[in-house]
C-alpha positions in Angstrom: 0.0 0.0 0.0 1.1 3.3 -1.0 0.5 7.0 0.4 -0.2 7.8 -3.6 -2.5 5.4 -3.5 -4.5 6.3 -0.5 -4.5 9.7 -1.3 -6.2 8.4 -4.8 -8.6 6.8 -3.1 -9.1 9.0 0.1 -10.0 11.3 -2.8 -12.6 9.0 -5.2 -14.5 8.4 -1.5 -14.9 12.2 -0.9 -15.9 12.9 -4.7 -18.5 10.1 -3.8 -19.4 11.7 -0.6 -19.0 15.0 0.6 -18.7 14.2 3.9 -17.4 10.9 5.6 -17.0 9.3 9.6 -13.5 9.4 10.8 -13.6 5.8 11.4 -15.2 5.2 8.1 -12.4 5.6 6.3 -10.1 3.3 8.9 -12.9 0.4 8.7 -11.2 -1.6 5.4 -7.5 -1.0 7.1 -6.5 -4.7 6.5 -3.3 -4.2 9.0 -2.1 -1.3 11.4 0.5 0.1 8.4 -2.4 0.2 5.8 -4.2 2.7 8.6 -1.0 4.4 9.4 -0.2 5.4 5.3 -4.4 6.1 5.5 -3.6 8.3 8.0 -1.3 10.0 6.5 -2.9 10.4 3.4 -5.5 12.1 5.3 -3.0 14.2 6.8 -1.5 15.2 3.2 -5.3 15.9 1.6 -5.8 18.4 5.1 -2.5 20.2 4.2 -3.0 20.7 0.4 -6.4 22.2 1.4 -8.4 19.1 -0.5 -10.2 18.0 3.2 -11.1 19.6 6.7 -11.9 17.6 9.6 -14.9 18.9 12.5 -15.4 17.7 15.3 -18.5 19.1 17.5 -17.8 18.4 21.2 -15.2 16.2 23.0 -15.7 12.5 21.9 -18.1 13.0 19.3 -17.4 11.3 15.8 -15.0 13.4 13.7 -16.3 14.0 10.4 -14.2 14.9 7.1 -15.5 17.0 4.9 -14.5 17.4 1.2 -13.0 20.6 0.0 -12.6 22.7 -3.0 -8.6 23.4 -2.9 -7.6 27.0 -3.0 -5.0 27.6 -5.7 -2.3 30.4 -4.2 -1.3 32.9 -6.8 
């Protein structure tokens, strides 16, 4: 498993929903390094502006939301 390709596919599941569970996207992690790189794909799509996560009160669900990315000039 590669970042590239969790980050592809991090990205086809928020094109097919706007708005996904936190543990949603962990629950096909077949092994602890396919949720680490998952992870971390998350973390890459947050950075580049392509996701934001929300979370509404201490323990509640995260959620990740998709997001248009903002192109710097």
């Amino acid at each position: 498993v590669s970042l590239g390709e969790k980050l592809e596919e991090l990205r086809q599941m928020l094109a097919r929903h706007a708005q996904l569970n936190f543990s949603a996207i962990f629950r096909h992690a077949r092994t602890r390094l396919e949720a680490v790189v998952t992870f971390l794909a998350l973390l890459e799509l947050i950075r580049i502006g392509e996701a934001r996560v929300a979370q509404t009160s201490a323990f509640a669900e995260i959620t990740v939301h998709a997001q248009e990315r903002k192109e710097t000039e």
